[in-house]
Residue frames as qw, qx, qy, qz and C-alpha x, y, z in Angstrom:
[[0.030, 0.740, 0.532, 0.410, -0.18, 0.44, -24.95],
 [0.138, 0.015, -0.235, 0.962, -0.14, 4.31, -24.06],
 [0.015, 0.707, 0.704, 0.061, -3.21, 5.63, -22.79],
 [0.046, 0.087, -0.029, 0.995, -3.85, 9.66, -22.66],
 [0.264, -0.723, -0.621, 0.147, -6.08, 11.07, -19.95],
 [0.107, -0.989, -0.070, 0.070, -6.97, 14.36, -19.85],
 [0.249, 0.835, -0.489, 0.047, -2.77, 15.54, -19.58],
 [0.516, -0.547, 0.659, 0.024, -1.55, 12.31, -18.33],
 [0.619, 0.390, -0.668, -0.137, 0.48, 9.89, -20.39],
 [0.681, -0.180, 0.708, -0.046, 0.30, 6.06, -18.82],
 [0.213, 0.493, -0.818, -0.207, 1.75, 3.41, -19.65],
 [0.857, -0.115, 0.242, -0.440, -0.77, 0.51, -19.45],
 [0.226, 0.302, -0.911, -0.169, 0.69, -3.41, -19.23],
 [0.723, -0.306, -0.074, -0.615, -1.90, -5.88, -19.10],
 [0.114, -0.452, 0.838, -0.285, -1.02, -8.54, -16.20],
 [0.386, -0.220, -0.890, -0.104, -4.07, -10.93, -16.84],
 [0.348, -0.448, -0.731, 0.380, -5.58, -9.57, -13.80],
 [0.064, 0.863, 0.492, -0.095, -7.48, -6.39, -14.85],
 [0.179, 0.927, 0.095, 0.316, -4.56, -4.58, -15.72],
 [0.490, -0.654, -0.122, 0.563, -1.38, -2.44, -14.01],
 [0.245, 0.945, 0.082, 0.203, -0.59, 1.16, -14.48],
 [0.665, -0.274, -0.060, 0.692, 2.87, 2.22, -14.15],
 [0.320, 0.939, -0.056, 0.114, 3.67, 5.97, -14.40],
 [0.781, -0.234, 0.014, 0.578, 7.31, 6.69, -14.91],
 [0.392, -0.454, 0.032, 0.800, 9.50, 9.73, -13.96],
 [0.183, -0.105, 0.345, 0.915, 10.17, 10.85, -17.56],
 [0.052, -0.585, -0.748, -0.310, 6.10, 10.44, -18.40],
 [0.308, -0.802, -0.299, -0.415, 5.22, 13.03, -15.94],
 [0.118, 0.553, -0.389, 0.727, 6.14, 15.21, -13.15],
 [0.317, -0.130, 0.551, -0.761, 2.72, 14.94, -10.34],
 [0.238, -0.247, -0.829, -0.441, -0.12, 12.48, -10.70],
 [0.336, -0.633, -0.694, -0.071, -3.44, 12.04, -9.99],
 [0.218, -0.337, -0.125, -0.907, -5.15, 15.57, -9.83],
 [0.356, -0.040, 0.565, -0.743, -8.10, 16.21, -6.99],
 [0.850, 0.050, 0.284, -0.441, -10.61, 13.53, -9.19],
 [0.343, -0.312, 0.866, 0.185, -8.42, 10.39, -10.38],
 [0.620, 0.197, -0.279, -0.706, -9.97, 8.82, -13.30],
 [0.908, -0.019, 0.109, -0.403, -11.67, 5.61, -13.04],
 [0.764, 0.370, -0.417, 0.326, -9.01, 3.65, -15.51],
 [0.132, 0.616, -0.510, 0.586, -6.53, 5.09, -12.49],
 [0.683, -0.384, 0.215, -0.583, -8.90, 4.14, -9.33],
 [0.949, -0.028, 0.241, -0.202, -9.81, 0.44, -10.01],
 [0.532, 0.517, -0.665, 0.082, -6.18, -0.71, -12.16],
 [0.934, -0.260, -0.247, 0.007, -5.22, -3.77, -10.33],
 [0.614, -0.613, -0.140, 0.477, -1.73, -2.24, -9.52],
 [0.167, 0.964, -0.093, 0.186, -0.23, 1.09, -9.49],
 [0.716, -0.151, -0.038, 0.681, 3.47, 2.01, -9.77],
 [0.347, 0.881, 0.254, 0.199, 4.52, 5.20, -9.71],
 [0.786, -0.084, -0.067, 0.609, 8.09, 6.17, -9.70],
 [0.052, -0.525, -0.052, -0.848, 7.46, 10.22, -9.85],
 [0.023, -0.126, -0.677, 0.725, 7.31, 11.96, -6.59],
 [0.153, -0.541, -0.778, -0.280, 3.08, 11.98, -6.27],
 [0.195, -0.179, 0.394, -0.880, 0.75, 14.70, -4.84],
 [0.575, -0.409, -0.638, -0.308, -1.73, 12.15, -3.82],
 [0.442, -0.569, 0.304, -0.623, -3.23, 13.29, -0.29],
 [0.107, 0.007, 0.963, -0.248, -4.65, 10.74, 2.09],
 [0.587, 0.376, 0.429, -0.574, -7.96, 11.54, 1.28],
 [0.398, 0.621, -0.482, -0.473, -6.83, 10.48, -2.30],
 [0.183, 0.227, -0.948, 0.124, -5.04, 7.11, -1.44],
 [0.428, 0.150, 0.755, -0.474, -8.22, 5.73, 0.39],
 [0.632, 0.511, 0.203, -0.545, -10.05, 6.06, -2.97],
 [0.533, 0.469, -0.657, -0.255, -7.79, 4.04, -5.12],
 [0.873, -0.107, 0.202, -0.431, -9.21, 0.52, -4.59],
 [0.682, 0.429, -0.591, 0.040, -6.13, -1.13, -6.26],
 [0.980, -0.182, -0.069, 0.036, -4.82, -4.03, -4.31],
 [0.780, -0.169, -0.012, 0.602, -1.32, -3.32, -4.87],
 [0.115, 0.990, -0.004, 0.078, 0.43, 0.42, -4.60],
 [0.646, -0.269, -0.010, 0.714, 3.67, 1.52, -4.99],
 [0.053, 0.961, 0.189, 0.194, 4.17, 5.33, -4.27],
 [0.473, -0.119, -0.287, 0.824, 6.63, 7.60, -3.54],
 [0.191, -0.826, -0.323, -0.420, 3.98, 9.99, -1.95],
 [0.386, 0.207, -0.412, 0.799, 5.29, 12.90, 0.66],
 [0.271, -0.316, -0.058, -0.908, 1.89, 14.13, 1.05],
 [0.770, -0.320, -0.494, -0.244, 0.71, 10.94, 2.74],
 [0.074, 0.517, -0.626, 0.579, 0.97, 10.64, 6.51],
 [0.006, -0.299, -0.942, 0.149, 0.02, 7.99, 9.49],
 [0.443, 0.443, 0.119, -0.771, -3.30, 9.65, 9.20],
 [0.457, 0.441, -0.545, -0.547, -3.87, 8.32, 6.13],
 [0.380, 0.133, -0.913, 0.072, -2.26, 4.80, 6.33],
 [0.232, 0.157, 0.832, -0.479, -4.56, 4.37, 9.21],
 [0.725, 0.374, -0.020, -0.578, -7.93, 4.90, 6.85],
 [0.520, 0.258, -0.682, -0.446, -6.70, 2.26, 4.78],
 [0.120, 0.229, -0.888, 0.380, -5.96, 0.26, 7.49],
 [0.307, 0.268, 0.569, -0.715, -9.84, 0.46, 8.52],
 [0.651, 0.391, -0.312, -0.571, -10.79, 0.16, 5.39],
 [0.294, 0.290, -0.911, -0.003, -9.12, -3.59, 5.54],
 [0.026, -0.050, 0.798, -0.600, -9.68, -4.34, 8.69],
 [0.513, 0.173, 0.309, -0.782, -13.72, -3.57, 8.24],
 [0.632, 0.332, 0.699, -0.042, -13.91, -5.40, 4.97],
 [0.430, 0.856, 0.076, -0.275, -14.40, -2.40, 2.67],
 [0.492, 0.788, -0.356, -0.098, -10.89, -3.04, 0.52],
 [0.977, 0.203, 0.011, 0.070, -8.40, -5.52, -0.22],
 [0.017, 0.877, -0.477, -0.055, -4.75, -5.26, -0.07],
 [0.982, 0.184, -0.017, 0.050, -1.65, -7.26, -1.28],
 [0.650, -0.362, -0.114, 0.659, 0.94, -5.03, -0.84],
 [0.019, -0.976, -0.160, -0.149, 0.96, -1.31, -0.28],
 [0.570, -0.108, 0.001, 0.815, 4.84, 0.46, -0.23],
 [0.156, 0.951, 0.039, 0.262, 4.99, 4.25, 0.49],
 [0.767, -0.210, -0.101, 0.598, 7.93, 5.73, 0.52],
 [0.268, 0.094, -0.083, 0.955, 9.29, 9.50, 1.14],
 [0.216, -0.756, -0.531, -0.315, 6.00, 10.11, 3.15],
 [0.131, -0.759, 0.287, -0.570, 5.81, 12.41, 5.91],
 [0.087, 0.223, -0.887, 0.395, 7.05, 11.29, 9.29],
 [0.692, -0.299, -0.485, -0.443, 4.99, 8.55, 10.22],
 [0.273, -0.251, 0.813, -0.448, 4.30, 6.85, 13.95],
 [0.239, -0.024, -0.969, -0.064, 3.37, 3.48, 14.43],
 [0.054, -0.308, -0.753, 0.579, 1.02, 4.18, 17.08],
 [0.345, 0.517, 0.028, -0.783, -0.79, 7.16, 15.48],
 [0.442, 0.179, -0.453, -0.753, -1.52, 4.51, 12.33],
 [0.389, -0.273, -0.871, -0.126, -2.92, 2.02, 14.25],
 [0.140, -0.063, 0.333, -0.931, -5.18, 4.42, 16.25],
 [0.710, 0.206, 0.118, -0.663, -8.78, 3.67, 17.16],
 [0.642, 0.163, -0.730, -0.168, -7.82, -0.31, 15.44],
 [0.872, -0.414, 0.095, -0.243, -10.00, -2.67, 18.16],
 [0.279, -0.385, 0.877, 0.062, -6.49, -4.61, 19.91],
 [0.785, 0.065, 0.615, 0.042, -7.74, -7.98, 18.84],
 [0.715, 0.698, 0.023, -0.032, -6.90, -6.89, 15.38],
 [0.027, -0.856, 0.513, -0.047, -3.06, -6.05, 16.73],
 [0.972, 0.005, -0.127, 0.199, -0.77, -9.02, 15.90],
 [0.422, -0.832, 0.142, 0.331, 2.60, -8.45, 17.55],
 [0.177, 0.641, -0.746, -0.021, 6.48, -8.82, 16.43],
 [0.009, -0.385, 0.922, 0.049, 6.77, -11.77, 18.11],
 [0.670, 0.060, 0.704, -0.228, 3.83, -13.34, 17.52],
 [0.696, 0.603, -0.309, -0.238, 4.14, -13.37, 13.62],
 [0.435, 0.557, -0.702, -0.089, 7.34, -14.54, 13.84],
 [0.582, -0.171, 0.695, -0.387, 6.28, -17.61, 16.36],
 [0.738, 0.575, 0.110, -0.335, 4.22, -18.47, 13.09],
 [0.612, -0.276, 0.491, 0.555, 7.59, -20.57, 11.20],
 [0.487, 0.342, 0.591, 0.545, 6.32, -19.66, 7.59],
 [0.039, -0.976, -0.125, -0.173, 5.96, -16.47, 8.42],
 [0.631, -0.625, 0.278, 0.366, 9.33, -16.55, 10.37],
 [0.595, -0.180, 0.568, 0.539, 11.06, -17.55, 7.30],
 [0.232, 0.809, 0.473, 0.261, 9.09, -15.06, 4.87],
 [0.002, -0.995, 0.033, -0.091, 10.19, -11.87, 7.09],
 [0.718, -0.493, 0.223, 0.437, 13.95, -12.93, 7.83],
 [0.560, -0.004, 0.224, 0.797, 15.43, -11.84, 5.00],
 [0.100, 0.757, 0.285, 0.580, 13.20, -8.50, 4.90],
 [0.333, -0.050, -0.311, 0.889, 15.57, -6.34, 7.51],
 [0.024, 0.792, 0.396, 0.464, 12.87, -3.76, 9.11],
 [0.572, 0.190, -0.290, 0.744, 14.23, -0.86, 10.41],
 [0.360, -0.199, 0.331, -0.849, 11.50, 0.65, 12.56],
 [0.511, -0.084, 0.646, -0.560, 8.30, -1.00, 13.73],
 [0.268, -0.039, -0.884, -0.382, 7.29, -4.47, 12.75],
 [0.533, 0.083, 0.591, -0.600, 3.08, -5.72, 13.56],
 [0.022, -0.179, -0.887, -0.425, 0.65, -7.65, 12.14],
 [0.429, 0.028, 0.098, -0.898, -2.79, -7.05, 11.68],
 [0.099, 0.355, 0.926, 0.083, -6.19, -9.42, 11.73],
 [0.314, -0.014, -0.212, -0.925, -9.21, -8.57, 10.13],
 [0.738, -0.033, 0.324, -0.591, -12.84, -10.20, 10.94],
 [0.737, 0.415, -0.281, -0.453, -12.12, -12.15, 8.43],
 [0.860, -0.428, 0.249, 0.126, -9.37, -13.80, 10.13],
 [0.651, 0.583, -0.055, 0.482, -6.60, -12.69, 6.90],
 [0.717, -0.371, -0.058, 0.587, -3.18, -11.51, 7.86],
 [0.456, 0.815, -0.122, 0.336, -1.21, -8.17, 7.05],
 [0.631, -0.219, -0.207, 0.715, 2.43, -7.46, 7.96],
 [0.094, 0.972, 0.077, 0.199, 2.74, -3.99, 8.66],
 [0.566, -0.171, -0.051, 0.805, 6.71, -2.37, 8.64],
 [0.204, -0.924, -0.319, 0.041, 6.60, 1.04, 9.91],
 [0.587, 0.109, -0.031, 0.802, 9.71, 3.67, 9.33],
 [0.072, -0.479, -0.193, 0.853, 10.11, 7.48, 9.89],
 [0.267, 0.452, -0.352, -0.775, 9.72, 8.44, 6.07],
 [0.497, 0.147, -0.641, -0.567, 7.76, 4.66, 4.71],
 [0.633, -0.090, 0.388, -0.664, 5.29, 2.39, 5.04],
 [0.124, 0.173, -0.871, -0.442, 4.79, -1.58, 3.94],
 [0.703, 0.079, 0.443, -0.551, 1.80, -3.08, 4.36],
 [0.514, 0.405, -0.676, -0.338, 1.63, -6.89, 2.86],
 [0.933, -0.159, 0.098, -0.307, 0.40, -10.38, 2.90],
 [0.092, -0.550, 0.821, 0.122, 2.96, -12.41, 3.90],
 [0.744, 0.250, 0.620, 0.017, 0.82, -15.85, 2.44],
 [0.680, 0.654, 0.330, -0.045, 1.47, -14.03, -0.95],
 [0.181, -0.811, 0.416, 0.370, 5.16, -12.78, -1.14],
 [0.552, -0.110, 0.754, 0.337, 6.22, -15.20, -3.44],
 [0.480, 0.720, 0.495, 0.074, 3.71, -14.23, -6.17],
 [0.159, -0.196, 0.337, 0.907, 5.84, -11.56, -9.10],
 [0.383, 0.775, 0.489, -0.115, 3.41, -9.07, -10.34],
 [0.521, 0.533, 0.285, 0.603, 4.00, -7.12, -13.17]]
């Protein structure tokens, strides 16, 4: 099914699970203008394979669970809001990929995050089923984990120009 918002063309597949939006390349040049529509916001996951002018103040307001972006306009600034946003309770995450953001530092997106929430390198990988989850995913700048009150995991892989952020209890799951 095609939907048509205002000038965007999506491509809507339904995944059982409220939904994912994929925009692709030839569909459209920039997404998601300065108010995102709702259908956009709350999809269950976003792809978007066009280079994005989503801000950081932008990306904190899409509530989807899973994101893939190739967003330039996002920087550790950002990624750290979300990261608080987890961490507090206020949003969910399964796995968040930005790629061709601005240069990012590890340190500067876990800023102001209370240490007890900081999970090293080597203590994930102490963790065997976690060991054997991140071995074959090669990161090539800074690996951490994160805890939230809740006591839930996130892996966080840090590069110059991207950003993963992902439960490693749920890698196995294929989402549309």
């Amino acid at each position: 099914m095609v939907l048509e918002i205002d000038k965007w063309k999506i491509e809507f597949f339904d995944d059982g699970n409220n939904g994912c939006i994929r925009f692709m390349d030839e569909q459209l040049e920039r997404v998601l203008t300065k108010q995102p529509p709702k259908t956009i916001t709350e999809a269950s996951f976003i792809h978007i394979s066009a280079v994005t002018g989503i801000t950081n103040e932008q990306l904190v307001h899409l509530r989807t669970t899973r994101i893939s972006l190739r967003a330039p306009q996002i920087s550790s600034w950002g990624i750290n809001n979300l990261i608080k946003q987890w961490i507090s309770g206020d949003r969910r995450i399964t796995n968040i990929s930005l790629t061709e953001t601005r240069n990012l530092d590890a340190n500067s997106i876990v800023k102001d995050v209370d240490p007890s929430c900081l999970v090293s390198e080597a203590a994930l990988l102490r963790v065997s089923f976690i060991q054997r989850k991140l071995e074959p995913m090669v990161c090539m700048g800074v690996r951490s984990g994160l805890r939230n009150k809740s006591g839930n995991l996130l892996v966080l892989d840090v590069c110059t120009n991207s950003c993963n952020i992902f439960d490693p209890y749920l890698l196995d799951l294929h989402f549309s």
